[in-house]
C-alpha positions as CSV (number, residue, x, y, z in Angstrom):
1,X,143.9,15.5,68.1
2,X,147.0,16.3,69.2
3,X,150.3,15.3,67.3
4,X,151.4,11.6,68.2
5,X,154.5,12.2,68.5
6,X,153.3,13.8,72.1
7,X,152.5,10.6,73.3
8,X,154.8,8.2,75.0
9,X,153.0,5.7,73.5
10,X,154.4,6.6,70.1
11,X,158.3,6.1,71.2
12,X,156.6,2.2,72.2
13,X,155.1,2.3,68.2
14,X,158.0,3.2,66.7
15,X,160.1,0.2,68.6
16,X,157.5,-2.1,67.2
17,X,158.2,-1.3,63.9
18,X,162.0,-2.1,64.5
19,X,161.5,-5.5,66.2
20,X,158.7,-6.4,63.2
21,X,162.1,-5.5,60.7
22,X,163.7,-8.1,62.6
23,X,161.4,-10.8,62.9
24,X,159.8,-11.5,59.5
25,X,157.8,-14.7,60.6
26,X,155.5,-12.5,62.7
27,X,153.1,-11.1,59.7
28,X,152.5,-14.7,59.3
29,X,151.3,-15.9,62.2
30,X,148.9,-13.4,63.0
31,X,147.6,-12.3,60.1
32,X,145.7,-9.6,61.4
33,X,145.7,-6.1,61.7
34,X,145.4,-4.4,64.9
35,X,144.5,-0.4,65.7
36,X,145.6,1.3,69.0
37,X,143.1,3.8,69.9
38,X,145.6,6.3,72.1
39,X,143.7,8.1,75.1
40,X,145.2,10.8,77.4
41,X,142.7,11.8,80.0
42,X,139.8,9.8,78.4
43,X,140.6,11.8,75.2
44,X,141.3,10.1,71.9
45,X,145.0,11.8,70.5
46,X,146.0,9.1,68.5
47,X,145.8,5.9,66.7
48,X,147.9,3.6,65.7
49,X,148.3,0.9,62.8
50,X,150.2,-2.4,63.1
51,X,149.2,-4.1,60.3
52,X,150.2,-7.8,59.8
53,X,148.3,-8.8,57.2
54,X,150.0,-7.3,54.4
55,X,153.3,-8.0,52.9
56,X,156.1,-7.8,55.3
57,X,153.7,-6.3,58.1
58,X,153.7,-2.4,59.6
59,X,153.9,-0.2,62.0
60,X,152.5,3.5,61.3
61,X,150.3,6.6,63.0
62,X,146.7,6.5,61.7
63,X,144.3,4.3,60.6
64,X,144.5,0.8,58.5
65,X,145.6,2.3,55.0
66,X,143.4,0.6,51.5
67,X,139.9,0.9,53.3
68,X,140.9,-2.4,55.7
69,X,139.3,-3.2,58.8
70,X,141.3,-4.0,61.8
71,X,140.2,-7.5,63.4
72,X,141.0,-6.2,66.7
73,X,140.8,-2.2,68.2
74,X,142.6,-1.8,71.6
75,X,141.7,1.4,73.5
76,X,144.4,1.9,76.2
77,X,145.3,5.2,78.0
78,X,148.6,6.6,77.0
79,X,150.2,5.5,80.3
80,X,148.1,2.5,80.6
81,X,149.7,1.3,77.2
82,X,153.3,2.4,78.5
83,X,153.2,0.4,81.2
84,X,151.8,-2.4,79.7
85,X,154.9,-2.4,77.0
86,X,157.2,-2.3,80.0
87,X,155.6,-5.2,82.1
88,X,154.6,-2.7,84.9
89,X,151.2,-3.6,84.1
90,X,149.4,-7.2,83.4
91,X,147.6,-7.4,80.6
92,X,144.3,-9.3,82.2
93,X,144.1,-7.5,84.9
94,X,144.3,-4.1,82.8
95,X,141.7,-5.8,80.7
96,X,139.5,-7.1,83.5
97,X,139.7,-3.8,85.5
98,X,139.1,-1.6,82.4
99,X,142.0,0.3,81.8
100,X,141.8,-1.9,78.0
101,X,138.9,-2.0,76.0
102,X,138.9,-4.3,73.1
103,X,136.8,-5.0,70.2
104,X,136.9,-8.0,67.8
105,X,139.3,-10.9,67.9
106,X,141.4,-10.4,71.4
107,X,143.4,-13.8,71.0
108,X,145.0,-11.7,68.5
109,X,146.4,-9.8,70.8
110,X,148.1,-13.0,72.0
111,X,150.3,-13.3,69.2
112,X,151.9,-10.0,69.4
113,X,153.6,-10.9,72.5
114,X,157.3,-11.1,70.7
115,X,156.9,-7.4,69.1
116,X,155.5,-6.1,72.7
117,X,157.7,-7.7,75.4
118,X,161.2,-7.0,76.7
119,X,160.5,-3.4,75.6
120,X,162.0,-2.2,79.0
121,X,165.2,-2.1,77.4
122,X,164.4,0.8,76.1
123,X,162.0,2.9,77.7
């Protein structure tokens, strides 16, 4: 796999982590931990790890740390997810046409709607 930081997905990662600093309440209502599975043409080159299960929750490269299990795995194409973090793309009908594959608990996904939106800010 390549490094993550050659993704553009990774600069959308990293601006999770700062908006999960700022809002404290978000470990605790999902509970969860979610792993990006990264794809660039159909390729796996990265994974990510937003785990917000434990302690004050985290964003990091790689898999869930301490043997856990995510509840939910989101397979997205690098531009696919991109787009999706910059409301160029709608979720459901990236889901529905199948530009996202998930397995395990996608009302998860629901909840992570404060760290993901309004991220057009930045990109």
């Amino acid at each position: 796999m390549a490094p993550a930081a050659e993704t553009k997905s990774a600069e959308v990662f990293k601006e999770m982590g700062e908006r999960l600093k700022a809002q404290p309440d978000v470990p605790k209502k999902v509970n969860a931990i979610i792993l990006y599975v990264i794809k660039q043409g159909g390729k796996e080159v990265a994974q990510f790890t937003v785990d917000l299960k434990n302690g004050s929750g985290a964003v990091y490269e790689g898999t869930p740390k301490n043997d856990e299990k995510a509840a939910t795995t989101l397979t997205v194409e690098d531009e696919d997810f991109v787009k999706l973090a910059t409301g160029k793309l709608n979720p459901q009908q990236a889901f529905m046409s199948g530009k996202i594959k998930v397995k395990g608990n996608i009302m998860l996904l629901q909840k992570l709607q404060g760290l993901m939106a309004e991220q057009k800010s930045k990109l």
